[in-house]
N, C-alpha and C positions, 0 to 999 in steps of 0.2 A: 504493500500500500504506500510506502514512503518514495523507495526506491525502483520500483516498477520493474517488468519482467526483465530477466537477463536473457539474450541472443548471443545466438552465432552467425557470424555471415562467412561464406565461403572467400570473398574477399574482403581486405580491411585495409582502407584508408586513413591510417593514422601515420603519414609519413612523419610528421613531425614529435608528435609525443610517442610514438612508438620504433627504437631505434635497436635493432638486431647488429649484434656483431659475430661472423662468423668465418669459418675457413680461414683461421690466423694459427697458427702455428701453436700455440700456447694452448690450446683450448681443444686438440685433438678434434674431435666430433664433435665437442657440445655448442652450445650459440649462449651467447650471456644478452640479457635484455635490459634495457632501459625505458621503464613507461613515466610519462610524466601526467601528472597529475591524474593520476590511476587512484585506483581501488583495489583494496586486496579483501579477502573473504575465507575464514578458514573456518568450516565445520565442526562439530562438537567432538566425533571421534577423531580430527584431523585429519581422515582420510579424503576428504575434497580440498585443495585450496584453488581459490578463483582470484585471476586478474583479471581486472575490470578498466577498461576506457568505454567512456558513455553508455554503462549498459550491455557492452558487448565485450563475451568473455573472449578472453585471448588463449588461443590454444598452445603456444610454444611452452612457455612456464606454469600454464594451470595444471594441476594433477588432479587425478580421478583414481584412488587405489579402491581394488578388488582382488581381497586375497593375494595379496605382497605383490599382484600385479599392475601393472599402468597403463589402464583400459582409453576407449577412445572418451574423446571431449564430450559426446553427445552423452556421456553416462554425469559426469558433473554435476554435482547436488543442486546446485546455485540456479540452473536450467529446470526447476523441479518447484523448489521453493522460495526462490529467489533469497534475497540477502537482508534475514527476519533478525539482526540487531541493529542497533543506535552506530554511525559511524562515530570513530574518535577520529577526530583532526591533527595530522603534525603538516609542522613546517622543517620536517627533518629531512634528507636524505638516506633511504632506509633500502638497508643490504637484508631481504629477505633469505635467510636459510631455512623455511617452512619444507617441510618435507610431507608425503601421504602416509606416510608409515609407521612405525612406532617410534621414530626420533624422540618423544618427550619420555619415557620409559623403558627401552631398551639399549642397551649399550653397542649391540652390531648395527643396528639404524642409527642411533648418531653416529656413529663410526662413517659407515659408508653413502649414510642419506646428508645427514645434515654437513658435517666438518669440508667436504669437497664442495660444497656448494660456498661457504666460506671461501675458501682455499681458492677455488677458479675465479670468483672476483677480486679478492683480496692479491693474488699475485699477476692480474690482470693489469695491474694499474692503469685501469681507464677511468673509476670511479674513485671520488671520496664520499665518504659516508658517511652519516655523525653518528646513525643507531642500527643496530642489526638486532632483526625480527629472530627470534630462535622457537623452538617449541615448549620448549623447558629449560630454565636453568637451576634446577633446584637441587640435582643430584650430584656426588662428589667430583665424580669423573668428570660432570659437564660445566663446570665452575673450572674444576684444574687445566681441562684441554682447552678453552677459551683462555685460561692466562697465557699457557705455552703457548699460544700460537700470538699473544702480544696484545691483545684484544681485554679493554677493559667491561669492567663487570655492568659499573654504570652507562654504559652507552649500551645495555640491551634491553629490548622490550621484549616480553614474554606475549605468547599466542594465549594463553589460558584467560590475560583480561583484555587481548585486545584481537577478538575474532573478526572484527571489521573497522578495517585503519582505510584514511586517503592518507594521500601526502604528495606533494610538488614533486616528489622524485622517487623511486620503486626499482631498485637493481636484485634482476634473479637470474637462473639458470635454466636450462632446459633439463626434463629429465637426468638424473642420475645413472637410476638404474630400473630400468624396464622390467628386468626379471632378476632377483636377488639372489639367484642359483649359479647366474652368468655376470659376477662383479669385474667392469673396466678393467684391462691392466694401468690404462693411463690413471685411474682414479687409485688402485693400490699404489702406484710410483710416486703420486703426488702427496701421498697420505704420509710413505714411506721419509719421502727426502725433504720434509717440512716439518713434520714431526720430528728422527730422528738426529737433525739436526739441532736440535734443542737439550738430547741428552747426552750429559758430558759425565762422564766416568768418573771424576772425582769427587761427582754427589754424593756417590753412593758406597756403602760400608762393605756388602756384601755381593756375590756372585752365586746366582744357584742355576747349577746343572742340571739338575733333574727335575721335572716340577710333574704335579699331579694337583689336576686343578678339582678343588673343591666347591661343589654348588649346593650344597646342601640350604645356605641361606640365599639362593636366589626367589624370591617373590613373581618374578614372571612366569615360573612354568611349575609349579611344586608336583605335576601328574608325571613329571619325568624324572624317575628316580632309579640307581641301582638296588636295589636291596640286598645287595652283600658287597656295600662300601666298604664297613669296616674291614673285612678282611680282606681288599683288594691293598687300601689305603695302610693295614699293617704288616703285610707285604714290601710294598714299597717303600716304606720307610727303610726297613730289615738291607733295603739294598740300596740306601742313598738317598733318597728322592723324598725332596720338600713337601708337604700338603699347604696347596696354597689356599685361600679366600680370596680371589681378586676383590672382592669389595671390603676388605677390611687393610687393602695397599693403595697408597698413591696411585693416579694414573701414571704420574715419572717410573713409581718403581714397575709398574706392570709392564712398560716400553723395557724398559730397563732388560728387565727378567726374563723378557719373552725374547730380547736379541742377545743373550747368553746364553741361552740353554741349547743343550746338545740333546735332551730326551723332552718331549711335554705329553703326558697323557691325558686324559678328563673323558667327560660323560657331554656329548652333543648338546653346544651349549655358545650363549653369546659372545663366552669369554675368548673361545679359538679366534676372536676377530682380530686377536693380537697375534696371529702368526705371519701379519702382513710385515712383521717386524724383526722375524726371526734372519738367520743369517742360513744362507741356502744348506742344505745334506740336513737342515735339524730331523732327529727322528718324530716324528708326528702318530699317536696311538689315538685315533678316533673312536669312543663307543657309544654304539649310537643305537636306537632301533630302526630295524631295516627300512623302514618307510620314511627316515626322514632326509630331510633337503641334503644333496650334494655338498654345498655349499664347499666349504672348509674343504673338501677333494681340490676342489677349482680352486680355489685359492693356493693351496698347496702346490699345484703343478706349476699355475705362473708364478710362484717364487720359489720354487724349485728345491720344495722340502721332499724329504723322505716321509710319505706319506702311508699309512695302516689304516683300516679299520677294521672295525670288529662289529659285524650286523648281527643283531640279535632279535629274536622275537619275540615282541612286551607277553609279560605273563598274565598280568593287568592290562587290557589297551586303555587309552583315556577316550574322550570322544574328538580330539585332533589322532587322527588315522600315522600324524608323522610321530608321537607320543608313546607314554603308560611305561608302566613297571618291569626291568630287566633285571636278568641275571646276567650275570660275567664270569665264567668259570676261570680261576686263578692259571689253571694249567692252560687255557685257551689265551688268555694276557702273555702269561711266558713266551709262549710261543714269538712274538715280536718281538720280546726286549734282547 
């Protein structure tokens, strides 16, 4: 009723407020956009986010997620129900990193959804920017990797109270990642040589070789679980190897950790997103049940880890089919190490 229906036209005339930069060297495949005096619109799950010039959605940087996938524009919430909050007004220049996915609460989507969106404008330098749109900043990891990358705390505006912003100036990106099974090499290389550039050896007290990653206090998926940890986990110790909690280390140390170790085992999980980090031959023990995403395979090949895994089938399914309750038989683990 405020803002009236949202469109798409198959072509769009916005030569001047709407300014595509592409096929430059820096940016691989993707297009970085600039809308001027746009609209932005992001949905209660975050799985729509809408650009807006007069009412008409723009397809390059709008997302539309369905089941980790990036479907076409015509599925777009904003085309359905149009854009049912109050706008907030800035007079900022605003670097949106909105992502479709689970950027505000998982640690692989900000990894690979939100930080590269950052990353392709921020060493673009076409734009300056006074605030950057993020989906959350309220978790450990995404306070620490926003400092490391130099990016201060008060120049961001969170998505949670600001679902529908204008503003004189809207810098975003085109899709990320289409299919989160098949992650960019260009987006691992850029994540890699921005990131590990920041960590320097001398921070840090200790070096661990072995790591076996502990999820036991992960909140996003508690239906995936081994049921004979303990004795996988008293095992490895018996032969070296750390039991880690990534959520109870720095993000520095978990970069740190993850490009020193020569073994990392765990249980299919967000935390492997850190093998983008590792140093090529690490040996990589994936346990997973047989139905879930590749993911971490593909990553592993383009950065040229020694990759394992161990498919099992849940003794519990949960009702995600990639999920549920596994065994891991100790002499089956042997096997790889």
């Amino acid at each position: 009723m405020l803002y009236e229906k949202i469109k798409i036209k198959k072509k769009i005339d916005f030569k001047e407020r709407l300014i595509v930069y592409k096929n430059y060297k820096k940016f691989y495949n993707f297009k970085l956009y600039k809308l001027l005096k746009a609209r932005l619109y992001v949905d209660y799950s975050l799985n729509d986010v809408a650009y807006i010039l007069d009412n008409i959605l723009i397809s390059g940087p709008s997302i539309q997620d369905r089941k980790n996938n990036i479907c076409n524009i015509r599925n777009n919430i904003t085309l359905t129900i149009g854009t049912p909050r109050l706008i907030k007004k800035f007079n900022f220049k605003i670097l949106s990193a909105l992502t479709g996915r689970g950027g505000k609460n998982n640690y692989f989507h900000w990894m690979f959804d939100v930080l590269p969106r950052i990353l392709l404008i921020k060493n673009s330098n076409l734009f300056k920017f006074n605030k950057i749109l993020l989906p959350s900043l309220k978790k450990k990891y995404q306070i620490e990797s926003i400092r490391l990358l130099h990016l201060k705390e008060k120049t961001v505006i969170q998505s949670d109270a600001n679902k529908h912003i204008s503003s004189e100036e809207i810098y975003a990106t085109s899709n990320i990642n289409n299919n989160i099974e098949k992650i960019s090499p260009f987006i691992i290389n850029i994540l890699k040589k921005n990131i590990l550039a920041e960590i320097k050896e001398k921070q840090f007290s200790e070096k661990v070789e072995k790591i076996y990653i502990d999820r036991k206090d992960s909140n996003f998926n508690s239906n995936r679980l081994i049921i004979n940890e303990t004795e996988i986990t008293s095992y490895l110790k018996s032969i070296g190897f750390a039991i880690i909690k990534l959520s109870e280390i720095s993000f520095k140390n978990q970069i740190y950790f993850f490009n020193n170790a020569k073994y990392i085992i765990g249980l299919h999980g967000a935390g492997f997103s850190n093998l983008i980090f590792c140093k090529k031959n690490t040996r990589v023990i994936e346990i997973k049940p047989k139905k879930a995403l590749k993911i971490y395979k593909n990553i592993s090949k383009i950065c040229h880890l020694n990759y394992n895994s161990i498919d099992l089938d849940p003794i519990k399914k949960s009702k995600d089919n990639n999920d549920g309750l596994i065994y891991c038989s100790l002499d089956k683990l042997k096997k790889y190490l």
